[in-house]
PDB file of the backbone (N, CA, C, O) and the ligand in Angstrom, with CONECT records:
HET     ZN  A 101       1
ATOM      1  N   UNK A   1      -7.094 -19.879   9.365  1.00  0.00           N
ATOM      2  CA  UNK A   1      -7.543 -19.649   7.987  1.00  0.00           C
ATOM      3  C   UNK A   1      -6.617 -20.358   7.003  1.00  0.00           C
ATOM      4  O   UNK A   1      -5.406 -20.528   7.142  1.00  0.00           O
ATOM      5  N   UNK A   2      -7.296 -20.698   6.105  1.00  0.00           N
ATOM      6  CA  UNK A   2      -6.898 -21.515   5.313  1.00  0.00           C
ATOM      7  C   UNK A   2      -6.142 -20.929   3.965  1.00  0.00           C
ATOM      8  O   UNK A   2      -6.807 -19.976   3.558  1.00  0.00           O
ATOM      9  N   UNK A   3      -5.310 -21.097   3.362  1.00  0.00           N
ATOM     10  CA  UNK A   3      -5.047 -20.344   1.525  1.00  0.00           C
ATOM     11  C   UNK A   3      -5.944 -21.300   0.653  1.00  0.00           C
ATOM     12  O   UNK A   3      -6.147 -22.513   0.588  1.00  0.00           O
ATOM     13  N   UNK A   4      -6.413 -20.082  -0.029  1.00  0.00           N
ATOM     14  CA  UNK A   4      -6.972 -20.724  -0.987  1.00  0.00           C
ATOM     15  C   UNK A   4      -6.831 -21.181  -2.399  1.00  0.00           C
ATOM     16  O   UNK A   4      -7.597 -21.704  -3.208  1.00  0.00           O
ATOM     17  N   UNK A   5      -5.088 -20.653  -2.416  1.00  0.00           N
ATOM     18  CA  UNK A   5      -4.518 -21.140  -3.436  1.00  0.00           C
ATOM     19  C   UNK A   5      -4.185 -22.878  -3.283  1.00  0.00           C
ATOM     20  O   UNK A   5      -4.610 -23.775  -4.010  1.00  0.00           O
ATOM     21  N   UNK A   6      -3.398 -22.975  -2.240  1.00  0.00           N
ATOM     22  CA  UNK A   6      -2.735 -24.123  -2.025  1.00  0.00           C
ATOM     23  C   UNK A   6      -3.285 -24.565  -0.520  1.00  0.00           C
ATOM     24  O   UNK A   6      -2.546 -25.478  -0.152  1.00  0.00           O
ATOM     25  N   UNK A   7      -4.164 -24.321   0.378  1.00  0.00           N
ATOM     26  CA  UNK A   7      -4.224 -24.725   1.491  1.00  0.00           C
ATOM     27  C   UNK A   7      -3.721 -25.145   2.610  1.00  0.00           C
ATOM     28  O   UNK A   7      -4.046 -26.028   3.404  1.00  0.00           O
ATOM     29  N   UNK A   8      -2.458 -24.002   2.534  1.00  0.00           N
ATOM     30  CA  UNK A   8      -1.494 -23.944   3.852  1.00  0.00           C
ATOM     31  C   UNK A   8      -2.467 -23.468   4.288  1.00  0.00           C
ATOM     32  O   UNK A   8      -3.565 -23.263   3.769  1.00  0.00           O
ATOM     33  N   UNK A   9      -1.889 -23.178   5.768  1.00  0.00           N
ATOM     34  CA  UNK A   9      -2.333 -23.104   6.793  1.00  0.00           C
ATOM     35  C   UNK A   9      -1.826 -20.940   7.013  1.00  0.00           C
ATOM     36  O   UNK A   9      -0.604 -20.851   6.884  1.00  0.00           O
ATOM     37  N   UNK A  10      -2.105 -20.324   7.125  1.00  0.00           N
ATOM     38  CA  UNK A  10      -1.999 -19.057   6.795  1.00  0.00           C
ATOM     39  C   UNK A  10      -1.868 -18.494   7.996  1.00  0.00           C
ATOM     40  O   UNK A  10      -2.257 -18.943   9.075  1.00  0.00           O
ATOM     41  N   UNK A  11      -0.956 -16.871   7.638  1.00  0.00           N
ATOM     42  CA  UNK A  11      -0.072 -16.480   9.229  1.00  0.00           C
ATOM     43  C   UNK A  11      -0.963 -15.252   9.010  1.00  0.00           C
ATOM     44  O   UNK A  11      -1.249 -14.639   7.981  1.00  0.00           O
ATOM     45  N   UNK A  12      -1.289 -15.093  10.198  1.00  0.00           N
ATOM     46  CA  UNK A  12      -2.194 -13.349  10.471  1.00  0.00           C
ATOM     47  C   UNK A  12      -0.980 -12.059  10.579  1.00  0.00           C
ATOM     48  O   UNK A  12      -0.304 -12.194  11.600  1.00  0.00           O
ATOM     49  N   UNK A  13      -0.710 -11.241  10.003  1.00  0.00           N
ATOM     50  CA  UNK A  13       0.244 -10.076  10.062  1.00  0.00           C
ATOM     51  C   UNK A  13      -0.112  -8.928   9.994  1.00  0.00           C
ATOM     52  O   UNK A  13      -1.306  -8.837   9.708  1.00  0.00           O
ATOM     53  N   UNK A  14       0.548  -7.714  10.173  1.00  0.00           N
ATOM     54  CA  UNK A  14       0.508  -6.577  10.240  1.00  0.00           C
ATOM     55  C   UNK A  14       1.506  -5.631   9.566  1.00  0.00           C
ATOM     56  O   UNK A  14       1.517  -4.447   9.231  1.00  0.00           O
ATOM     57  N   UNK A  15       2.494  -6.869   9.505  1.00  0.00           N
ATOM     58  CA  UNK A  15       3.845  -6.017   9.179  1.00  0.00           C
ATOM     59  C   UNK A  15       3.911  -5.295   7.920  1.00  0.00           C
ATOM     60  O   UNK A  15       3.096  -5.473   7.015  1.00  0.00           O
ATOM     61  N   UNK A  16       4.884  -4.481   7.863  1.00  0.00           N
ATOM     62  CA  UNK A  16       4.677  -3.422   6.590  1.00  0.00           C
ATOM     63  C   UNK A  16       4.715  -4.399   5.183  1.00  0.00           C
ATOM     64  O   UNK A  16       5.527  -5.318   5.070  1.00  0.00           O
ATOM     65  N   UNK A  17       3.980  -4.149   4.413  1.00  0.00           N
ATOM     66  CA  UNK A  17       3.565  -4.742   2.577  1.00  0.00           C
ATOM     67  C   UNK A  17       4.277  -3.845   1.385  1.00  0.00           C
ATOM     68  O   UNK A  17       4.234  -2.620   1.273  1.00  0.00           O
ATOM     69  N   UNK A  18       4.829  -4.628   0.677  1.00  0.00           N
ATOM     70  CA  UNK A  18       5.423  -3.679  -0.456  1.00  0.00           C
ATOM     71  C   UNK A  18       4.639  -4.097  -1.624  1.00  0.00           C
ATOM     72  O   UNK A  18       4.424  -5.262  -1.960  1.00  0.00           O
ATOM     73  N   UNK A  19       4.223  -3.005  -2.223  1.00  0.00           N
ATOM     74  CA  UNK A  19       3.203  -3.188  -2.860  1.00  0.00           C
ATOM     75  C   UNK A  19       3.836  -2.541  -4.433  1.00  0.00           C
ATOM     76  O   UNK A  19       4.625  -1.610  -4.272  1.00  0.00           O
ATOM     77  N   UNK A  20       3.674  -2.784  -5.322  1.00  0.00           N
ATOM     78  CA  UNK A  20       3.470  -1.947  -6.726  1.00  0.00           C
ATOM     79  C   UNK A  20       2.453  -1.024  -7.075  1.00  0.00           C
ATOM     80  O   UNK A  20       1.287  -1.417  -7.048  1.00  0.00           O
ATOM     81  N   UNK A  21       2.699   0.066  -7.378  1.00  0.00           N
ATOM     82  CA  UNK A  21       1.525   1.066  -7.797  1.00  0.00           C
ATOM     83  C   UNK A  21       1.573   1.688  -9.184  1.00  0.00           C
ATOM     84  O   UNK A  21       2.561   1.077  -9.592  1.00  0.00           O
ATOM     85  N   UNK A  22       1.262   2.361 -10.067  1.00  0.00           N
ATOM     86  CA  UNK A  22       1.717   3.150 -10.999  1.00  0.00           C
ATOM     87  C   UNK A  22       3.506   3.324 -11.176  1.00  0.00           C
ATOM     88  O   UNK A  22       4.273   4.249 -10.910  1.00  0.00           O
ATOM     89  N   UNK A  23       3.695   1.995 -11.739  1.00  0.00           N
ATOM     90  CA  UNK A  23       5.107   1.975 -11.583  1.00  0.00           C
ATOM     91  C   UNK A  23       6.290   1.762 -10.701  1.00  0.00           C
ATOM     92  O   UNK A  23       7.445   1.415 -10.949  1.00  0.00           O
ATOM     93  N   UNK A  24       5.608   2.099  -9.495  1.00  0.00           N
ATOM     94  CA  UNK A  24       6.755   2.268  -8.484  1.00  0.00           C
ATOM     95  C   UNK A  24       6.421   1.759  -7.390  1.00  0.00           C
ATOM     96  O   UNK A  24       5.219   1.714  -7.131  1.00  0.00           O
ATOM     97  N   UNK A  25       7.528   1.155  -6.303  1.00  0.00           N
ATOM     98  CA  UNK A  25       6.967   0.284  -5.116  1.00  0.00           C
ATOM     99  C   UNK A  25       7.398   0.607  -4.114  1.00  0.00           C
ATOM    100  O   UNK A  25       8.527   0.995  -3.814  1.00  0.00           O
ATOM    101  N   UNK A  26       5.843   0.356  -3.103  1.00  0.00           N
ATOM    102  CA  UNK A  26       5.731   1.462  -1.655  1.00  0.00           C
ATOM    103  C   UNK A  26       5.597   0.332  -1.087  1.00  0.00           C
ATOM    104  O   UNK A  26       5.308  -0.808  -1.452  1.00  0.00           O
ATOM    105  N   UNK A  27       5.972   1.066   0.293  1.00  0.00           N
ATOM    106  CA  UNK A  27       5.932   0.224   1.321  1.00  0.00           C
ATOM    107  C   UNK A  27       4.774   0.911   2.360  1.00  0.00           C
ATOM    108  O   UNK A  27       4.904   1.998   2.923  1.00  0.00           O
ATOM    109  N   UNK A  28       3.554  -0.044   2.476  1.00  0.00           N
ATOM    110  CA  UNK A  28       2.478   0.671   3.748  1.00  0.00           C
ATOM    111  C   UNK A  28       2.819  -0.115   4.656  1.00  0.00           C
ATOM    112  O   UNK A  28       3.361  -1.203   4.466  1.00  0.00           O
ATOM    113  N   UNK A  29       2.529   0.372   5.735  1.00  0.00           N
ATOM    114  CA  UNK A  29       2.626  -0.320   6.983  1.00  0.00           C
ATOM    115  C   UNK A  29       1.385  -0.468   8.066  1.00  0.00           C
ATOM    116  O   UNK A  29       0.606   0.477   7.943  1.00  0.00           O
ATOM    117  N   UNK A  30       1.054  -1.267   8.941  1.00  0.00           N
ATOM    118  CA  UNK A  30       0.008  -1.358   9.294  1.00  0.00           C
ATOM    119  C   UNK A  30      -0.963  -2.317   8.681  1.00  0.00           C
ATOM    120  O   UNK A  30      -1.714  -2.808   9.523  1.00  0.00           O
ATOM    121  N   UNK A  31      -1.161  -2.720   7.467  1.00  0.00           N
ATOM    122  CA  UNK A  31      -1.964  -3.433   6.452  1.00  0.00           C
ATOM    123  C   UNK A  31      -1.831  -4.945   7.552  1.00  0.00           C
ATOM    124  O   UNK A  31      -0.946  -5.720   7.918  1.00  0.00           O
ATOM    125  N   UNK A  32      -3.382  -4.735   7.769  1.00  0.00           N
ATOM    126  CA  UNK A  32      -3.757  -6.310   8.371  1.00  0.00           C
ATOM    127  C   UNK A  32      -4.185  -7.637   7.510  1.00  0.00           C
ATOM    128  O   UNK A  32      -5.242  -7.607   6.879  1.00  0.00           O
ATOM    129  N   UNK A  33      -3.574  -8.493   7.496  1.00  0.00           N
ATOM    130  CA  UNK A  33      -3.936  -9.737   6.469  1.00  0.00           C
ATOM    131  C   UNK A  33      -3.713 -10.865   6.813  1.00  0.00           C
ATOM    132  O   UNK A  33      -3.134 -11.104   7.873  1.00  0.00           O
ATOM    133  N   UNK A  34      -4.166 -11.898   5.904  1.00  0.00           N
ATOM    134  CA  UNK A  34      -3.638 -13.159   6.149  1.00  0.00           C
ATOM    135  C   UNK A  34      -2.207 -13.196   5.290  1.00  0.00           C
ATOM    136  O   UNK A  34      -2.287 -12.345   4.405  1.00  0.00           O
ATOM    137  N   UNK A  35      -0.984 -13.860   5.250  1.00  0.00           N
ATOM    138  CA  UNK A  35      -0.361 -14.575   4.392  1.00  0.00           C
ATOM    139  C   UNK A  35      -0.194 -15.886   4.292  1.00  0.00           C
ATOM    140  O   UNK A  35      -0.463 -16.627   5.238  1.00  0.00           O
ATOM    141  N   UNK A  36       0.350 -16.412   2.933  1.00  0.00           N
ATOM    142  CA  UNK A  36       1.003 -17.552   2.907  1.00  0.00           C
ATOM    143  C   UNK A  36       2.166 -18.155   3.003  1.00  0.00           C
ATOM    144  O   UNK A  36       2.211 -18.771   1.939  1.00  0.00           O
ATOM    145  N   UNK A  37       2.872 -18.325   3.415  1.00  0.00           N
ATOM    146  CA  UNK A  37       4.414 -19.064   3.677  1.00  0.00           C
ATOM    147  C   UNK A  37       4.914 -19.010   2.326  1.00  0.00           C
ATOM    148  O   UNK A  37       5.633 -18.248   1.679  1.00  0.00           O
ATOM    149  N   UNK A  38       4.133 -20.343   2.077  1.00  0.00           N
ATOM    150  CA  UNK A  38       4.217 -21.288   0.837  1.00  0.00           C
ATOM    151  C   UNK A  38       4.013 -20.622  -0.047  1.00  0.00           C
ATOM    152  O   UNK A  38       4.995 -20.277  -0.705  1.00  0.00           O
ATOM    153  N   UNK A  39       3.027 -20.274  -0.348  1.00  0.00           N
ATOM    154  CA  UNK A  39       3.258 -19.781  -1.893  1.00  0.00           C
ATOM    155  C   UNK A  39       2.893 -18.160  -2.152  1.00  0.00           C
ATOM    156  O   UNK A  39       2.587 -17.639  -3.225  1.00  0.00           O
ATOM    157  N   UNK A  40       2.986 -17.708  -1.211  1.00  0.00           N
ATOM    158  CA  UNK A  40       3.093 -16.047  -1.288  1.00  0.00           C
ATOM    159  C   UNK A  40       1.880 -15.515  -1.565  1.00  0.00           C
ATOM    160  O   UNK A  40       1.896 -14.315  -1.841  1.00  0.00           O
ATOM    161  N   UNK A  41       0.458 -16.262  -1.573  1.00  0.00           N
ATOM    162  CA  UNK A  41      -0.877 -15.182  -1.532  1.00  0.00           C
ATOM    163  C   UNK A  41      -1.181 -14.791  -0.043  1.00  0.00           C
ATOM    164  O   UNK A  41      -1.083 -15.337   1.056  1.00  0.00           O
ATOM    165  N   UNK A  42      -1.743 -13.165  -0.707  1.00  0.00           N
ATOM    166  CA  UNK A  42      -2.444 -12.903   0.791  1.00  0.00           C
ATOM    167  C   UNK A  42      -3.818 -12.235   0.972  1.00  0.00           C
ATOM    168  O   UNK A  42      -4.678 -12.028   0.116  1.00  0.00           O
ATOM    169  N   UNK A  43      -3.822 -12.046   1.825  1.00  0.00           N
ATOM    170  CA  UNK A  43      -6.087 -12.380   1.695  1.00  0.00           C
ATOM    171  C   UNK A  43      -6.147 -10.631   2.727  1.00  0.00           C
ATOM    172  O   UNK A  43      -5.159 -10.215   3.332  1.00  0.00           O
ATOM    173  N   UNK A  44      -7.000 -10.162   2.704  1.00  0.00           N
ATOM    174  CA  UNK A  44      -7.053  -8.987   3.598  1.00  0.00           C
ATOM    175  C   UNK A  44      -8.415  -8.735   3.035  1.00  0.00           C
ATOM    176  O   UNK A  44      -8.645  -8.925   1.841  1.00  0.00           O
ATOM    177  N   UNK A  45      -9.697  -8.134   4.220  1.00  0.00           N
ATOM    178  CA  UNK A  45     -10.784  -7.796   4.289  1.00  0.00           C
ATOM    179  C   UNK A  45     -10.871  -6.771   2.770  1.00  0.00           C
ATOM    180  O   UNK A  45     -10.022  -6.609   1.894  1.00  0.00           O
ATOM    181  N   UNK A  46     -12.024  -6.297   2.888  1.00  0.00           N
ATOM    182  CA  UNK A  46     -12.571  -5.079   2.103  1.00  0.00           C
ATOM    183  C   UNK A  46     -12.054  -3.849   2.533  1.00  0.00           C
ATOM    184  O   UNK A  46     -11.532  -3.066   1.738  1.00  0.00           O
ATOM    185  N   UNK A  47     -12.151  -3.640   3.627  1.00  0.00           N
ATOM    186  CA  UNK A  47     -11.755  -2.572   4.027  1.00  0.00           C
ATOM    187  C   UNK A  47     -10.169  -2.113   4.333  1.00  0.00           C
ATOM    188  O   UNK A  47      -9.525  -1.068   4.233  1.00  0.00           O
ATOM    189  N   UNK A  48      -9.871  -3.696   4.826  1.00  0.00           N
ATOM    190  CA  UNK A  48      -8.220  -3.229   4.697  1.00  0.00           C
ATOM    191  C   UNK A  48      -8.194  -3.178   2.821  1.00  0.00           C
ATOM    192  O   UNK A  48      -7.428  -2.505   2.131  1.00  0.00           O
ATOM    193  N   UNK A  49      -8.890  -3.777   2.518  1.00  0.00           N
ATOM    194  CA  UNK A  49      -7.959  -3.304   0.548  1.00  0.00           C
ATOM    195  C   UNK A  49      -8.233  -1.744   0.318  1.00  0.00           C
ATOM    196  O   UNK A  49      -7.569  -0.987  -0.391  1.00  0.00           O
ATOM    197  N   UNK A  50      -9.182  -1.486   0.958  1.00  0.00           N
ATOM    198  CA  UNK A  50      -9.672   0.014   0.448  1.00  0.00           C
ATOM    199  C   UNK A  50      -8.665   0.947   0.668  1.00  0.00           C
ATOM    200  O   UNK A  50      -8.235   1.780  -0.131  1.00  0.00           O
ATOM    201  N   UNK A  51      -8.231   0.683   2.135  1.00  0.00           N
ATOM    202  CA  UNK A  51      -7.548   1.510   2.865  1.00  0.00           C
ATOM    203  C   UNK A  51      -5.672   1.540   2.430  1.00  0.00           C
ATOM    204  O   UNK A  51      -4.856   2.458   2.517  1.00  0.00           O
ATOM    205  N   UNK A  52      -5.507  -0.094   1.892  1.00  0.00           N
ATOM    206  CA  UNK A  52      -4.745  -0.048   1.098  1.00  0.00           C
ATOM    207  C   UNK A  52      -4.310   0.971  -0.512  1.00  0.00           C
ATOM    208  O   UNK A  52      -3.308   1.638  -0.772  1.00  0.00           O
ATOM    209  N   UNK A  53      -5.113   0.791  -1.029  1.00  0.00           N
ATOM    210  CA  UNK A  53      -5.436   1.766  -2.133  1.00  0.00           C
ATOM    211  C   UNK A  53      -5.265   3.314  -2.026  1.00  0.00           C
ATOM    212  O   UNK A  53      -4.613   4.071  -2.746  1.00  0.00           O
ATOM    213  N   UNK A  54      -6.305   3.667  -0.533  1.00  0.00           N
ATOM    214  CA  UNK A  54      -6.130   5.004  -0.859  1.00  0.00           C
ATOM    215  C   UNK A  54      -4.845   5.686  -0.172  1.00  0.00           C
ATOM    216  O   UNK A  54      -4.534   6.874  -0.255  1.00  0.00           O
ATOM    217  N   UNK A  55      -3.952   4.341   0.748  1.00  0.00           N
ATOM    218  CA  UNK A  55      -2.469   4.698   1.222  1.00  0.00           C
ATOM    219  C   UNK A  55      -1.808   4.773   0.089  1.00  0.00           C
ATOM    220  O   UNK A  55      -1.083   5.766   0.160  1.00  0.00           O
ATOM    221  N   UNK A  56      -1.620   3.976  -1.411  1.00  0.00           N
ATOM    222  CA  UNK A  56      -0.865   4.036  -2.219  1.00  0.00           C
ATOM    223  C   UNK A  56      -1.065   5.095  -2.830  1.00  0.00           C
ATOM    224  O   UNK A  56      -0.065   5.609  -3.330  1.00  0.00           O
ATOM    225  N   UNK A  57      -2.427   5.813  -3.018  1.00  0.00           N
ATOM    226  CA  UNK A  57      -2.731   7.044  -3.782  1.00  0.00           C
ATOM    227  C   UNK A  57      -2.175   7.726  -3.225  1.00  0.00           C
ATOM    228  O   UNK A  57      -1.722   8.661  -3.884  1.00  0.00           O
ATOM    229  N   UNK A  58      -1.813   7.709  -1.502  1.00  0.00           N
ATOM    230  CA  UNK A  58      -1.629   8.972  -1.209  1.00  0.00           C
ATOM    231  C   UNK A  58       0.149   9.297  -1.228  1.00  0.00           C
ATOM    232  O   UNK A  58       0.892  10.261  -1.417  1.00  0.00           O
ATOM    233  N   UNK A  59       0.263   7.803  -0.899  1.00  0.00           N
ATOM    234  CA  UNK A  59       1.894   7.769  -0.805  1.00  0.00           C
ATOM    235  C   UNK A  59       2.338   8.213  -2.390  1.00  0.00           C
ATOM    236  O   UNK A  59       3.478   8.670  -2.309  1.00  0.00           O
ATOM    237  N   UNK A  60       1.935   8.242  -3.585  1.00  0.00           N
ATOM    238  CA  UNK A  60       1.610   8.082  -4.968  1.00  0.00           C
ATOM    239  C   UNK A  60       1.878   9.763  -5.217  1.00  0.00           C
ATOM    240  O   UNK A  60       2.792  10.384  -5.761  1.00  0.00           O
ATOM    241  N   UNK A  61       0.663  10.157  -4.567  1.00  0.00           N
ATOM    242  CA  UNK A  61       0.665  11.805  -4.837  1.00  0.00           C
ATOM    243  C   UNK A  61       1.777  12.673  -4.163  1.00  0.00           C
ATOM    244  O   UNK A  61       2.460  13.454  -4.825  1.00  0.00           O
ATOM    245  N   UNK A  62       1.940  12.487  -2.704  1.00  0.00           N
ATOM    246  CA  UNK A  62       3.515  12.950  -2.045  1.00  0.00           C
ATOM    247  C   UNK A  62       4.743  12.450  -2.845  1.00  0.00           C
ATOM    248  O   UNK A  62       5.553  13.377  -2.817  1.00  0.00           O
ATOM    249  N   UNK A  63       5.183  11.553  -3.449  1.00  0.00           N
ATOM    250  CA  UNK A  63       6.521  11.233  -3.955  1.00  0.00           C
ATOM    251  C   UNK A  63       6.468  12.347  -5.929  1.00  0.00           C
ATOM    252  O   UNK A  63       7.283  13.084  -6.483  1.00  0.00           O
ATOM    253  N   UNK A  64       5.172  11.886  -6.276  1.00  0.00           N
ATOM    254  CA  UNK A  64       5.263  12.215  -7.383  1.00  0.00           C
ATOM    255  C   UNK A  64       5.630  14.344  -7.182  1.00  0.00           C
ATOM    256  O   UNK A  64       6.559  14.955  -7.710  1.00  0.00           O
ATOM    257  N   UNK A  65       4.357  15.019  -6.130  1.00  0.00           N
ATOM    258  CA  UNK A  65       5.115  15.951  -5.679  1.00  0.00           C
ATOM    259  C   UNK A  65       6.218  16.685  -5.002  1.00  0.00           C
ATOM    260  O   UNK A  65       6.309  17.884  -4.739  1.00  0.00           O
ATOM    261  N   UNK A  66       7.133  15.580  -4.752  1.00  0.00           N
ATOM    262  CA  UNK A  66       8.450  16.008  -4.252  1.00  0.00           C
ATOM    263  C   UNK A  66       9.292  15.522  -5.887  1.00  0.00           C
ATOM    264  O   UNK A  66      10.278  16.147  -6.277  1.00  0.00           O
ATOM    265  N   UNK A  67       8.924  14.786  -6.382  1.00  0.00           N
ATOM    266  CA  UNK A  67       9.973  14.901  -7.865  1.00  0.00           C
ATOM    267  C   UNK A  67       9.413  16.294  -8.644  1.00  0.00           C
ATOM    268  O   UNK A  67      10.067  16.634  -9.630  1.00  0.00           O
ATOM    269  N   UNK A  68       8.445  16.982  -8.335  1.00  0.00           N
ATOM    270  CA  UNK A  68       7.841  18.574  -9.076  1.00  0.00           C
ATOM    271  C   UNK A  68       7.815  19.256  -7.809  1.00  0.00           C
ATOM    272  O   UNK A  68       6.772  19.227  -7.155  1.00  0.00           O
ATOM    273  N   UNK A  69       8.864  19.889  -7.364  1.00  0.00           N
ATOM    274  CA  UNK A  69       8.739  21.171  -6.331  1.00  0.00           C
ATOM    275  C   UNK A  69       8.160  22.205  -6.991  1.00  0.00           C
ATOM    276  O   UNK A  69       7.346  22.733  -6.233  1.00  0.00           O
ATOM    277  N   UNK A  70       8.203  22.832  -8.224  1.00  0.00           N
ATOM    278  CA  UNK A  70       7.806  23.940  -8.898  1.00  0.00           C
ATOM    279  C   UNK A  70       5.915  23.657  -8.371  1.00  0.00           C
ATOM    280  O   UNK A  70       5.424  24.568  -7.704  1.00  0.00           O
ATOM    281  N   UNK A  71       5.202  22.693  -8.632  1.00  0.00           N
ATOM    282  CA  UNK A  71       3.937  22.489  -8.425  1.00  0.00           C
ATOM    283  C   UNK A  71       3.632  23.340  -6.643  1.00  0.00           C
ATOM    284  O   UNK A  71       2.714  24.080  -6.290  1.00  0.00           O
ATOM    285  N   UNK A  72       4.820  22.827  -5.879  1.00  0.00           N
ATOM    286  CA  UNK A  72       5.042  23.313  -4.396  1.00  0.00           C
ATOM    287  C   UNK A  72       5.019  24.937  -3.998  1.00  0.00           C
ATOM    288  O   UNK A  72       4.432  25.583  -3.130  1.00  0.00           O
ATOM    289  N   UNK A  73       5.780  25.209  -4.873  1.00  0.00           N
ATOM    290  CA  UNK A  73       6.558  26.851  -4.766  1.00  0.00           C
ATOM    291  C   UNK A  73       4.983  27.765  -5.149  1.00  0.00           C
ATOM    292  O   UNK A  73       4.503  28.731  -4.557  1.00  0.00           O
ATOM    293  N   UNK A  74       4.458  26.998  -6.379  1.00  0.00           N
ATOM    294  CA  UNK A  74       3.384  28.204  -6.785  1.00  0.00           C
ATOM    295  C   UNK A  74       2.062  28.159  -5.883  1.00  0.00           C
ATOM    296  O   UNK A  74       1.310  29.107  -5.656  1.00  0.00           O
ATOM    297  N   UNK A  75       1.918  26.481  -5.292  1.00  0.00           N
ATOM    298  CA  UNK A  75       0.520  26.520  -4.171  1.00  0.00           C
ATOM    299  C   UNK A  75       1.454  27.989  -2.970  1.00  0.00           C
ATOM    300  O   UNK A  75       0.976  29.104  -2.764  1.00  0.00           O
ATOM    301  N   UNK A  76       2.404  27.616  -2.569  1.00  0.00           N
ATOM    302  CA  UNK A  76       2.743  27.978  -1.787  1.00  0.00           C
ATOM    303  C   UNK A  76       2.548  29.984  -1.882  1.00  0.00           C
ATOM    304  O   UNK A  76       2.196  30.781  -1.013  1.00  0.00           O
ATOM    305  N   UNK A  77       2.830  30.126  -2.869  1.00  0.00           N
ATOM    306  CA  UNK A  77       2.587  31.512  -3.302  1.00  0.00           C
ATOM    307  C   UNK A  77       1.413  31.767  -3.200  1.00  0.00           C
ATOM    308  O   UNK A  77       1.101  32.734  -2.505  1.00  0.00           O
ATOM    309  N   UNK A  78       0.269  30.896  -3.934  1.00  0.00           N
ATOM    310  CA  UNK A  78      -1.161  31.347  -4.117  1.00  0.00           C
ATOM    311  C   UNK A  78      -1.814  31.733  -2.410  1.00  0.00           C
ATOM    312  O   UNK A  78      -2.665  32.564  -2.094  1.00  0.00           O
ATOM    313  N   UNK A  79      -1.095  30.847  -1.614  1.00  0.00           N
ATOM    314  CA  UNK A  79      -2.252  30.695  -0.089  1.00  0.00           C
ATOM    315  C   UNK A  79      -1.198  32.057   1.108  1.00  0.00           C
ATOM    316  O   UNK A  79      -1.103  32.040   2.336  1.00  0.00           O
ATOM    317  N   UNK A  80      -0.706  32.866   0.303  1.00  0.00           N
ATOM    318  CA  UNK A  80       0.140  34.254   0.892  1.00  0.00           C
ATOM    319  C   UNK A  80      -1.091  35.138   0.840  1.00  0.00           C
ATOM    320  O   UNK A  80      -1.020  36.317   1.184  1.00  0.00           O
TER     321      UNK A  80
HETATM  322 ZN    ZN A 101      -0.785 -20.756  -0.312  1.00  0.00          ZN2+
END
């Protein structure tokens, strides 16, 4: 596969992606894609983007609830 920025010649990977989300940057792992060497675009299906997305939401919602334990303490009370 080709880039379609610059038309290197593009590496198939898996390895973990650091991504930007609402401010802050995660690392998923697993994310299947093409990259570029050269100039740093990378190409990934529909479904890997989807699946991308809803890893950052989720990684998104766990960090933001460990900086609010109080949100923790009161689920935790309600399901007694
Ligand atoms: Zn390129």
């Amino acid at each position: 596969m080709r880039c379609t920025e610059c038309g290197s010649e593009m590496r198939f990977t898996s390895e973990p992606m650091k991504e930007m989300y609402k401010g802050g940057e995660f690392t998923v792992a697993g994310m299947e894609r093409w990259v570029c060497d050269k100039c740093g675009n990378d190409v990934m299906k529909a479904d890997e983007a989807d699946r991308l997305s809803r890893e950052l939401a989720d990684a998104y919602a766990v960090r933001k609830s460990l900086l609010t334990p109080g949100r923790f303490a009161s689920f935790a009370n309600h399901s007694e």
